[in-house]
N, C-alpha and C positions, 0 to 999 in steps of 0.2 A: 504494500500500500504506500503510495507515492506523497506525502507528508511531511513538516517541517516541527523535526523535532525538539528544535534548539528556541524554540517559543511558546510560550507559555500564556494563553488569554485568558487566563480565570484565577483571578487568589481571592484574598481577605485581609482584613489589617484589624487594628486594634478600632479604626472607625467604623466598625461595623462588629462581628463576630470573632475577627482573628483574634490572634494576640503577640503579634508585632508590630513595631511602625516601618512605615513604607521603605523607609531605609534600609531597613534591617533586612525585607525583602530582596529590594534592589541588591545587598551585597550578599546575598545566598545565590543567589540568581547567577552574581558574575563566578562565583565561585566552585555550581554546578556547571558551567562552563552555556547558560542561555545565554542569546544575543537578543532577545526581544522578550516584554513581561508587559502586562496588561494590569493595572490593578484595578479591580471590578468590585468595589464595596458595594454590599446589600442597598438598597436605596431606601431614603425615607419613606417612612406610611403614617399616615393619618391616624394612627393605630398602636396601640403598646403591642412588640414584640420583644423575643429575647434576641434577635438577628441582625436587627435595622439600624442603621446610620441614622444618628437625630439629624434633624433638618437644618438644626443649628453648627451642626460640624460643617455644613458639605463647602464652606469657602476655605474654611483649615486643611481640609480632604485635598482640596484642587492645590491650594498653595502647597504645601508637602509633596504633591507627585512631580509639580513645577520645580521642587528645589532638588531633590531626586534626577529629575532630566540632567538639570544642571550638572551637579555634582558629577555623576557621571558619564558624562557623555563623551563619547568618544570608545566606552567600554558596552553599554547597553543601551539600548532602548526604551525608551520609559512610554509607554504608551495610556490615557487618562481615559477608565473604561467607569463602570456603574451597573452591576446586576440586575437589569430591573423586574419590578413586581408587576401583573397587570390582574390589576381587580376591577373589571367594567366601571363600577356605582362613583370609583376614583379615577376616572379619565381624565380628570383635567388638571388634578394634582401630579400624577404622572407624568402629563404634556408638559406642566409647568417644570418641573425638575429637567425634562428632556431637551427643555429648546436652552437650557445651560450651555449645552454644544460638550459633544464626549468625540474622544475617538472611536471609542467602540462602545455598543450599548447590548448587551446581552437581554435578550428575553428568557424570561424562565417562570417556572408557575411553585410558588409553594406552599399559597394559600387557595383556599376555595373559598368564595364568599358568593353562593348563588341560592337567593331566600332562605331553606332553611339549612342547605347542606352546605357546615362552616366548620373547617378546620386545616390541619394542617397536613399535604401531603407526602413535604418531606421533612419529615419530625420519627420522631418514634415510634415503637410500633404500638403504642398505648395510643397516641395522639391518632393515628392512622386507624386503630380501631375504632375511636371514637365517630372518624371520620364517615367509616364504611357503616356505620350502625346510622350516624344522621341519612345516609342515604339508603335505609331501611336494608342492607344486605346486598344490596344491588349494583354487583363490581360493574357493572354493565354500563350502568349508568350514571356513577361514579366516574368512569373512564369517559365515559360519553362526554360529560362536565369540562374533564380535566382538557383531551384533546381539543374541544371548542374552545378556552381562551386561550390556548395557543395559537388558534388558528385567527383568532378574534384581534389578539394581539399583533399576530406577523402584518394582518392586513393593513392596519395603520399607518406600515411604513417606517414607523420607528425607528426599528430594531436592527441590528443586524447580525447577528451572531444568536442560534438558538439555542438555551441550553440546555445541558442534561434532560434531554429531549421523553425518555421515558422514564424520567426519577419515578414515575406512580408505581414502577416495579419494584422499588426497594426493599419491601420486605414481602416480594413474593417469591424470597427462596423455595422450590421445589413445588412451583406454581400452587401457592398455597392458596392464593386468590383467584386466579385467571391464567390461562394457558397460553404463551406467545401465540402458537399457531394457529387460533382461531379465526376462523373467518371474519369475526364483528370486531374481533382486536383489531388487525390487520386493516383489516377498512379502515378503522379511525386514524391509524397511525400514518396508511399511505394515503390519504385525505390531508393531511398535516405537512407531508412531505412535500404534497403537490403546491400547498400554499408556501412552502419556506423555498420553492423553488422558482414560484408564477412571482416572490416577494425579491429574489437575487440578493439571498441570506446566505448565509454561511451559517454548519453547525459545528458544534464541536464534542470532541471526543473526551469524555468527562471522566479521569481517571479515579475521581475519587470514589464510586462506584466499587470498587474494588476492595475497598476497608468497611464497607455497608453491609446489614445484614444478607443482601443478594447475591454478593462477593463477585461482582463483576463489571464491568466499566459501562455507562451509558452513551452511545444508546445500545442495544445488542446489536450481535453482527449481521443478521441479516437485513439489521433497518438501514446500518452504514452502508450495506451493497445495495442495497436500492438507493438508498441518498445519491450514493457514487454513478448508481447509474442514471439516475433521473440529471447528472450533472453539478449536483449542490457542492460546494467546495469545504473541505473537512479543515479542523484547526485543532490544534492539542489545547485540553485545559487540564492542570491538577486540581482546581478548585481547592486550591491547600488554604491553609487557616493557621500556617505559621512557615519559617522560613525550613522547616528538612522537609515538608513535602513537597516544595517547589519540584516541577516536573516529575512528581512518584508517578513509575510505572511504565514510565515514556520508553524506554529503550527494550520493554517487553513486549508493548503496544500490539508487533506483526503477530505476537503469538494468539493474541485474541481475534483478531480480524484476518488473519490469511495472506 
């Protein structure tokens, strides 16, 4: 699989969930030997979470990855990204963070907030029970949810980088929930694809997946081989949350995808 592995578009910092500063990134980074890093903090919400950038960081956020570039440049690449959330009912707090102007701006879903079915889909597996019970047991529909504000999302235009594209799997080790190869999965997911394709998205290959109760990187391989062949252009992310997972997994990467 033909990919640049010396780059990395997905971390975390202390202004959001990590817990390093950007710095501290940036020289794990040059010392894992990457030549390009994205740092993509959680984005503010209207909303207490335990994950989120307060509103009031994000001109400290921007100025720190600004001084980072500086510092060293000539050695890495500092690239000004933001994970974003997309909760419909908040569209226009969204937009307003969005027209900030990012280099790169990650869509990814990890709340659901649609009437009564509200929780979290990439949290725990208590959290995700909870999740699966508010939609009366009905992974179907559940899924159905999930892959619409993806799709919901990519159309905007926004975005451009999609992320951990099927995290709703995380804790479907030994498809405890739902079977990849079902027909009504599949549909939704190559419905998703067709729009992060019709949208001239890029997705990315989410290694943290791997240290999850699923134990395996997002999205699975056969969504990458249709992504690949529908043309979508692929990007590494470790989605790490401090400077030693920077790029984990990258150099095993062919052995999961072929």
């Amino acid at each position: 699989m033909q990919i640049d592995k010396t780059s990395d578009y997905h971390m975390h910092t202390v202004y959001s969930d990590g817990n390093a500063l950007v710095d501290a990134m940036a020289r794990s980074a040059i010392d894992k030997g990457l030549t390009q890093i994205t740092i993509t903090d959680h984005m503010p919400l209207p909303f207490d979470t335990r994950y989120a950038m307060s509103r009031a960081k994000v001109d400290a956020y921007r100025h720190d990855i600004r001084q980072a570039r500086t510092d060293y440049d000539g050695r890495l690449k500092i690239a000004s990204g933001i994970e974003f959330e997309y909760i419909p009912r908040y569209r226009e707090w969204i937009h307003d963070i969005w027209t900030m102007g990012w280099d790169h701006c990650i869509i990814s879903v990890h709340w659901l907030l649609d009437d009564d079915i509200a929780g979290l889909v990439n949290g725990t597996r208590g959290e995700f029970d909870a999740l699966y019970q508010a939609a009366h047991g009905d992974i179907k529909t559940l899924c159905r949810i999930y892959y619409g504000v993806i799709q919901m999302a990519c159309r905007t235009g926004w975005f451009d980088i999609a992320g951990h594209l099927d995290v709703i799997k995380k804790h479907n080790a030994g498809a405890a929930f739902f079977d990849e190869s079902d027909g009504w999965y599949r549909d939704l997911v190559m419905a998703t694809l067709g729009v992060i394709a019709a949208q001239g998205m890029t997705m990315e290959i989410n290694t943290a997946g791997i240290n999850h109760p699923v134990g395996a990187p997002y999205p699975s391989p056969w969504i990458v081989h249709e992504a690949a062949g529908m043309g979508i252009p692929l990007v590494m992310s470790s989605d790490s949350h401090g400077p030693k997972t920077l790029g984990q997994y990258f150099n095993t990467i062919d052995g999961w995808y072929g």
